[in-house]
N, C-alpha and C positions, 0 to 999 in steps of 0.2 A: 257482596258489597256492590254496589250501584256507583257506576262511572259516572257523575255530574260535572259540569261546567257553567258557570254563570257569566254573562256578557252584559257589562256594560253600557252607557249612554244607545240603550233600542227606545226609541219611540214609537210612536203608534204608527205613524208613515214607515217607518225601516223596518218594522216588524210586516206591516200588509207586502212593503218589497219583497222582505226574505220569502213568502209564501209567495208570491207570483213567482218570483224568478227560481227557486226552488222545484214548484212545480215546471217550469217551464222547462230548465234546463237538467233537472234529473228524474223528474215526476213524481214526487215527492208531494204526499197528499194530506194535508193537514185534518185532523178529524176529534172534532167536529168546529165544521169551518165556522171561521167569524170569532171564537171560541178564544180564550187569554189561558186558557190549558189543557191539554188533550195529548195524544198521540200523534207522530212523526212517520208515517211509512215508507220509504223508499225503494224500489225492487232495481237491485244492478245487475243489470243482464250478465248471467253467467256467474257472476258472483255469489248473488244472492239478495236477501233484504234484511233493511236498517231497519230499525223501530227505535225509537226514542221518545220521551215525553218532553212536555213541555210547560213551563208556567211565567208565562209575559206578566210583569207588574208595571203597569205604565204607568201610577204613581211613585215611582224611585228609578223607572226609567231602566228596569233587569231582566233579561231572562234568562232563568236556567233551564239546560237541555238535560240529561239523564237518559243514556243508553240503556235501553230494556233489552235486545238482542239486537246482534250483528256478525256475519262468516266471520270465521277465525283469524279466517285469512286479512281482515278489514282491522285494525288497530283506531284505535278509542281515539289517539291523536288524529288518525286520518278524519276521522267523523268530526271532530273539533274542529278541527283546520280547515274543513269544507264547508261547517259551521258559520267561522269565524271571517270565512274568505268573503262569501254570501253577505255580510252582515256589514263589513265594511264595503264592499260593491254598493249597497245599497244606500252607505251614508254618504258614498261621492256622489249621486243621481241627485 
């Protein structure tokens, strides 16, 4: 069963945020860029890497993430919350 979460009021600005400051601040590499759904890569030193999908609907203003793999060690709320954190950062800018 496939861990999803769906986020609310993202527009097409708070979404190009979440993908800059995403990569910026964990290198997190959207693929393929420019894209309203794709894959999520993130490598955490030591830890390991994130993979998640994604699917932006900018007409209802949603995206849901869906964890495809992640270390064990990493819990599903962690990846949400880092998600979630990203996404409101980006609605105060």
């Amino acid at each position: 069963m496939t861990d999803c979460r769906t986020f609310n009021g993202v527009t097409e600005a708070i979404f190009t945020c979440v993908k800059k400051k995403s990569l910026e601040e964990h290198g997190t590499v959207y693929d393929p860029p420019g894209a309203h759904q794709g894959k999520a890569t993130t490598k955490v030193p030591v830890v390991g890497t994130v993979v998640v999908s994604f699917n932006f609907d900018p007409g209802s203003a949603t995206i849901q993430y869906c964890i495809l793999s992640k270390p064990w060690i990493v819990t599903s709320g962690q990846v949400f919350d880092g998600i979630g954190d990203t996404i409101n950062s980006c609605r105060r800018q």
